[in-house]
N, C-alpha and C positions, 0 to 999 in steps of 0.2 A: 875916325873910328866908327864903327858902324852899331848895331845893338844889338847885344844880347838875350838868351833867354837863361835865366839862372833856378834849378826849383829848388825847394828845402825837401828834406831828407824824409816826411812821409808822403808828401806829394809827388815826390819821386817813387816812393815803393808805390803807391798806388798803383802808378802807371806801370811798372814792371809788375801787377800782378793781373793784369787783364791780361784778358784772349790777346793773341798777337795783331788780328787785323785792327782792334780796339786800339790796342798798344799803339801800331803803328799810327793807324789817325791821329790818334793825340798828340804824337811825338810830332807827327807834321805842322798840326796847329798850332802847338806852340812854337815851333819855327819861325811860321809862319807870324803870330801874333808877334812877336821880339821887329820882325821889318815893319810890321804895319801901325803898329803902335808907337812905335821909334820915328818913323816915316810921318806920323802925323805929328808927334810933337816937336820936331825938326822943322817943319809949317805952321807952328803953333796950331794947329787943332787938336778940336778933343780925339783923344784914343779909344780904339774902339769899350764896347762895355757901358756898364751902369757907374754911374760914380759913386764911394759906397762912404766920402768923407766930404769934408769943405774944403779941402784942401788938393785938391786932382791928383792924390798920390795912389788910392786904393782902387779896383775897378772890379768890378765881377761880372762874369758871361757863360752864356751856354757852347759847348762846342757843338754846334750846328750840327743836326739829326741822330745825335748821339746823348747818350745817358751822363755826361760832365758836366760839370761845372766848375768852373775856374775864379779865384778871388788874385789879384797880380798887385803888385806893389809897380809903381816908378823910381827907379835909382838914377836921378837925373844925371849927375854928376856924373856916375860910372857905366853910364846908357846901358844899362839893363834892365830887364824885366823881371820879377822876381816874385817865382807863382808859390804863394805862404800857403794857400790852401785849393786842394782840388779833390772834388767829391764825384763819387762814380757810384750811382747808382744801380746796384744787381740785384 
């Protein structure tokens, strides 16, 4: 089974309320973040981000040349990623 990206319901409206090519980046990165972060801990390495507990479940990151930032949860068991909070700066 491979890993998902899962968001909660205002990080979700976030991203449906940006400009579309915004929209569309974000939507790719976090795509993209669900293999790479899955990908790492699947290798045991750290996944990408800042670690934001003691525990390597929380992470937070910028999307690269863009006004987001992203806070994700680990759902080991159900290999998902699971983004609680995403702030977009306008």
């Amino acid at each position: 089974m491979s890993w998902t990206v899962w968001t909660e319901e205002i990080p979700a409206q976030t991203v449906l309320d940006m400009p579309v090519d915004l929209r569309r980046k974000t939507a790719n990165f976090l795509r993209a973040l669900a293999i790479e972060a899955g990908g790492a801990i699947n290798l045991g390495r750290k996944p990408p981000g800042d670690a934001m507990d003691d525990f390597e479940v929380r992470y937070s990151l910028e999307v690269p040349g863009e006004p987001v930032i992203i806070e994700y949860m680990i759902m080991r068991e159900a290999k998902e990623i699971r983004v609680s909070v995403l702030v977009w700066f306008h």
